[in-house]
C-alpha positions, 0 to 999 in steps of 0.5 A: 442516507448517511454520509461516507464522513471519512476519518483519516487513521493512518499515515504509513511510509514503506521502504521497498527494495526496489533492487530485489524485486523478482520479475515473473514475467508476463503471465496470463493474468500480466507482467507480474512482479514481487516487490519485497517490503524491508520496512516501513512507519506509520502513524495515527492518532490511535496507533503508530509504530513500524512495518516489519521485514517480509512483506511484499507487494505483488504487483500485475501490470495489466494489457490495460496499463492498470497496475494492481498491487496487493500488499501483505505486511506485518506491523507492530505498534509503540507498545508491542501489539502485533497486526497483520495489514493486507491492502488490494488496490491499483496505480492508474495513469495515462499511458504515457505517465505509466512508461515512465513509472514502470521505468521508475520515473517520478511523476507528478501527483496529478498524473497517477491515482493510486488507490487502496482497500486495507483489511486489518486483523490483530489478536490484540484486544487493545486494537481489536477494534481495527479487526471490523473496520472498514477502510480507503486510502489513497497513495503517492510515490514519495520522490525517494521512490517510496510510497506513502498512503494515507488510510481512512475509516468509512 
């Protein structure tokens, strides 16, 4: 059987207007929030370039303490080509450490897990490659209250 042998893609940082999110209160499903994504880089050794304004993450706090987040983004690399990124994963943590992120305390990286699923789609034929790609990633919450996530292919 052949082996995962994840190749790291990407690194992004997004800039989140943490002041702007719009809390929908607690619905069926959880206490949901939208996170408005105002920019962002990212950089790999095939691809770098920004994360556009208007995206958002749309975050539900489950009874759990699950966070499960589901992001949208636009970027557009170096030299121009436009790619549509969406990401679903989710923040586990104790729930102690999980008042505290909700409050927007900074945790330690050993105390949470974030995790992530990324689908790419571009019509750039330069990077149509990235339209196939299976990817994982992993993510942590710069001390500037920002995340970060590193992308793999598998």
């Amino acid at each position: 059987m052949d082996s995962l042998n994840p190749t790291h893609l990407l690194t992004m940082t997004l800039d989140v207007a943490f002041a702007s999110i719009l809390d929908v209160g607690q619905t069926a499903a959880g206490r949901r929030r939208i996170a408005p994504v105002s920019g962002g880089v990212f950089e790999g050794e095939r691809l770098k370039g920004v994360v556009l304004p208007g995206g958002a993450d749309w975050v539900i706090n489950r009874a759990d303490g699950v966070m499960l987040i589901d992001v949208r983004l636009s970027l557009l690399t170096d030299d121009n080509a436009a790619i549509y990124l969406r990401y679903t994963g989710n923040l586990r943590a104790a729930p102690d450490a999980m008042k505290r992120f909700n409050r927007g305390e900074a945790l330690r990286e050993d105390e949470y897990k974030l995790r992530m699923i990324p689908v790419f789609e571009t019509g750039a034929e330069k990077y149509a490659w990235l339209n196939d790609m299976t990817c994982v990633g992993i993510g942590q919450r710069l001390r500037t209250g920002q995340p970060r996530y590193a992308i793999f292919e598998v």
